[in-house]
C-alpha positions, 0 to 999 in steps of 0.5 A: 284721626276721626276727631282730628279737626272738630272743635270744642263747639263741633265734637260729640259729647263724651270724647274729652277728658277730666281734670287730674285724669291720667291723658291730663297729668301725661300731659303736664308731665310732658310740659316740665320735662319741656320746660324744664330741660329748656330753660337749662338749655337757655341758661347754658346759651351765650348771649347771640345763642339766648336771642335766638332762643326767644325769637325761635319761641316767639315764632313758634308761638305765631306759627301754632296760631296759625296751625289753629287758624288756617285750618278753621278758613280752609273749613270755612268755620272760623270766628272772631272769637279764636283771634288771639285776643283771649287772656293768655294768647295776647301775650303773644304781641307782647313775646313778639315785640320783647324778643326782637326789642326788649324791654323791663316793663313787658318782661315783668309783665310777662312773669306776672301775668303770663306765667301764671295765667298759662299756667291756670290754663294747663292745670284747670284747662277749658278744652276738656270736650277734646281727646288728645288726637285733636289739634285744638287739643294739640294748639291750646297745650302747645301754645301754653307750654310755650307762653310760660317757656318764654318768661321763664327762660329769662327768669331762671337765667336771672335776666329778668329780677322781679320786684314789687315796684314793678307792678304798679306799670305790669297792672296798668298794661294788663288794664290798657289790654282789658279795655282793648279786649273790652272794645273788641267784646262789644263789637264783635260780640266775643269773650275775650279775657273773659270779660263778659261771661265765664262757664263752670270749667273756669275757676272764675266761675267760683265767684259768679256762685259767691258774689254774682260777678265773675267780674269781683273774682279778678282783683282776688286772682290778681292780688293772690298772684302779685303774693304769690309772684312776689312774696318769697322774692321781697322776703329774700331781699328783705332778710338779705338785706338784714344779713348784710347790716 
């Protein structure tokens, strides 16, 4: 419990763990037996019994923002820079806002961009500086796990069906996003969504070695996910529809 309360920016060097190392794959072990056996849970819940399980989630996805955040006030070390703002945990206003308000735009959203970039997060994570009695550590796993749980609880139930024509309308929210967390860089001096620069953990920092910009990363992430999200869907449609002619 020493290291409990430092941050990635606070702890001594060489506490933290490496990618792939056994307390990493532990730990997405454990995030798909949840998953996993969550969504089971889900599909087998009434219609009264699914909405409260997106409101249970959407809550417990502000309260572990909160278990982040008040600690850090009470320390009198908290910054900007940890408001929810970053490319992952602004999906939280749009969890909040789906499960007392659904809606098929923030819903393929969420598979979009959500699934996959949480899902980036736990298999390349940034938070290598911590060990795992930290509740950073703590906070940035949970807060994953629950932001791929939420869309994907209703995309294996078969409310949410992707398609490719849904795109376009997830793209131009994840743009309106980029320039909100643009205005916030600017004025507070932050990083959120990592617009303005990215360190060697990051796979965007691949393309700062290539090309010079991490910047020129994101239309390649963005299109191999829209293939990766998409593809196998539109094939399935496409060889339904030649089966049923």
């Amino acid at each position: 419990m020493e290291y409990f309360w430092y941050t990635s920016d606070t702890i001594p060097k060489g506490l933290g763990f490496s990618h792939f190392d056994s307390l990493h794959l532990t730990t997405l072990a454990i995030a798909a037996v949840i998953l996993l056996v969550s969504c089971l849970c889900y599909r087998r819940a009434g219609q009264k019994g699914r909405g409260i399980w997106r409101k249970t989630v959407a809550l417990l996805l502000v309260a572990d923002e909160l278990f982040m955040d008040i600690p850090m006030i009470i320390m009198g070390i908290f910054h900007v820079k940890y408001l929810p703002f970053q490319l992952c945990s602004i999906n939280v206003f749009l969890i909040l806002w789906h499960a007392w308000k659904p809606n098929k735009t923030v819903e393929n959203f969420l598979y979009t961009v959500c699934i996959p970039g949480a899902l980036a997060a736990l298999l390349v994570p940034t938070w290598t500086k911590l060990p795992w009695l930290n509740y950073m550590f703590l906070h940035s796993t949970s807060c994953h796990i629950l932001l791929i749980l939420y869309p994907l609880m209703f995309t294996a139930s078969g409310e949410c069906k992707p398609r490719l024509k849904q795109v376009p309308r997830s793209l131009l929210l994840l743009l309106a996003l980029a320039a909100l967390a643009l205005c916030l860089n600017l004025w507070w001096d932050t990083n959120f969504m990592f617009l303005m620069h990215v360190t060697k953990s990051n796979p965007l920092y691949f393309f700062q070695e290539l090309w010079g910009s991490h910047l020129l990363g994101f239309p390649v992430i963005i299109a191999a996910v829209i293939l990766v999200m998409y593809g196998p869907i539109e094939l399935w449609h496409r060889l339904h529809r030649k089966k049923v002619a």
